[in-house]
N, C-alpha and C positions, 0 to 999 in steps of 0.2 A: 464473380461475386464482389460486392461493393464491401471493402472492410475498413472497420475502426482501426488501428493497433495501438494499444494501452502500454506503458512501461510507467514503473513506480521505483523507485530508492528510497532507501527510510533516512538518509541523512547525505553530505555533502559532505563528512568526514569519509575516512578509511577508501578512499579511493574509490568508491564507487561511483556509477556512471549510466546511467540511461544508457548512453548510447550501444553498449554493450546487448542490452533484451533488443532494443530498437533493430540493432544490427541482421541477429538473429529472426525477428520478425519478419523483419521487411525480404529476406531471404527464403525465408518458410511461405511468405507471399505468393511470392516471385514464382516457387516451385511450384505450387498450386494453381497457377493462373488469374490470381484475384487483384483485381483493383484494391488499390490504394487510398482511400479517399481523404483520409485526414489519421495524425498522429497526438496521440495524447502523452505529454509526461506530468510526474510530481516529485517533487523529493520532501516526503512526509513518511511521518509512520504511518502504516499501515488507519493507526485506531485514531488518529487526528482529520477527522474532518473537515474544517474548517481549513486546512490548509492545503487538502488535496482537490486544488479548483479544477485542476484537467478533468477529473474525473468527475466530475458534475456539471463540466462542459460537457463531455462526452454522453454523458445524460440528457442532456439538453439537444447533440445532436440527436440522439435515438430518438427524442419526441417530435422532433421535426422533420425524421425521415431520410433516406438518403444513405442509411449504410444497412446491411442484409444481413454484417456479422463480427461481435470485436474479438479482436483474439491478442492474448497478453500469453507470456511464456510460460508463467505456474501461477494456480489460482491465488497465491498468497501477496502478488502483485496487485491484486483487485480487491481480494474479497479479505474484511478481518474475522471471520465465524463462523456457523457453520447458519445462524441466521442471516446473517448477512448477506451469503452466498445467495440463500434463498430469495430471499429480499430481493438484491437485484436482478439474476435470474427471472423471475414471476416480471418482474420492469418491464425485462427485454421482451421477455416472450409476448408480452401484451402486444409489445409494439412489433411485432415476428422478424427479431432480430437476435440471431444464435449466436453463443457464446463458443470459444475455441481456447484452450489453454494449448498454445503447441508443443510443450514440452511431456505432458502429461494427457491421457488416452480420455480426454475430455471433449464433448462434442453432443451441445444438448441439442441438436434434432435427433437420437436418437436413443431408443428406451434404455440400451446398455447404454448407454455415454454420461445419461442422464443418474441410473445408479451409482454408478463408479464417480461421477460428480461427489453426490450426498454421502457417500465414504470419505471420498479426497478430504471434500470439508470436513467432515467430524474430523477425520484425523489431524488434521491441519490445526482446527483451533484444540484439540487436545495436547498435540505437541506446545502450541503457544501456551496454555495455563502451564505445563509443566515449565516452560524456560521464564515464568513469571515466579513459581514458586519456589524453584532454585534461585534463581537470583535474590527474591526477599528471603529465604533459608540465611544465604551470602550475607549479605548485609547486617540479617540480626548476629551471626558468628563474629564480625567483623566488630558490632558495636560491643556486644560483650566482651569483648578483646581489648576494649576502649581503643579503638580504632575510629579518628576522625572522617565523617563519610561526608563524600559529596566533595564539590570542588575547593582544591586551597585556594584561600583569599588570594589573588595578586593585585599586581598593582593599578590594574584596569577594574578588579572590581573593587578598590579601595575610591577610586573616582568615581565612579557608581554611585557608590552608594555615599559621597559626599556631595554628590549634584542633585541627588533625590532624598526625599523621606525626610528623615528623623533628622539626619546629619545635615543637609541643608536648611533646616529652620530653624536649629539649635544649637549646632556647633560652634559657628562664632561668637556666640551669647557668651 
């Protein structure tokens, strides 16, 4: 079987590293017998599109054929929702190209793989709204605390924003 493999990281802080799902993939490959055909990364979040180009390259393969199946290690690598999930699922399947999450019992050719998909996801973007609503909870506690949010000024954003905006067309005045 000809496969895609997808890995995603949501930032370039805290040590994280593609190479890690990558690793794990291409080993889950290996043991299955499947071709390799091309490797996708991004390091984005998840709900930033615009920044996750492998993944709309990888799109761009699937329309032009030549892979049979992509497989990413947990749907939340791919997918932000539980439409979303949908969304590209219906893509691939257009183009009869199945999806594989190897870490989790996901496998839409067939009918159980494809339910337990449409669970994964709900519960998936369900856990997401709740760690969206704790963290804004977080924040308003913090601001009625008068707690300063967001990053303290230093001295690279003090350059900043004396090379842009307000501060460089009026400051030396």
């Amino acid at each position: 079987m000809r496969t895609a493999l997808y890995a995603r990281v949501s930032t370039r802080d805290k040590d994280q590293t593609p190479e890690t799902q990558l690793h794990a993939l291409r080993e889950y490959a290996a043991g299955h017998g499947w071709q390799v055909v091309a490797e996708y990364v991004d390091t984005a979040s998840a709900t930033n599109m615009r920044e996750r180009t492998a993944w709309r390259k990888l799109r761009d393969h699937v329309r032009k054929g030549g892979i049979d199946a992509v497989a990413v290690t947990k749907l939340d690598r791919a997918f932000r929702s539980a439409k979303d999930t949908y969304d590209n699922l219906a893509y691939l399947d257009r183009h009869h190209v199945g999806f594989i999450a190897t870490t989790q019992p996901v496998d839409t050719v067939t009918s159980t793989g494809k339910l337990i998909l449409g669970v994964l996801a709900a519960v998936a973007e369900f856990e997401r709204s709740l760690i969206v609503e704790r963290t804004l909870e977080g924040l308003e506690r913090a601001k009625s605390e008068g707690k300063r949010l967001g990053r303290p000024p230093g001295r690279k954003d003090s350059k900043k924003r004396k090379r842009s905006g307000y501060f460089a067309r009026y400051a030396t005045k």
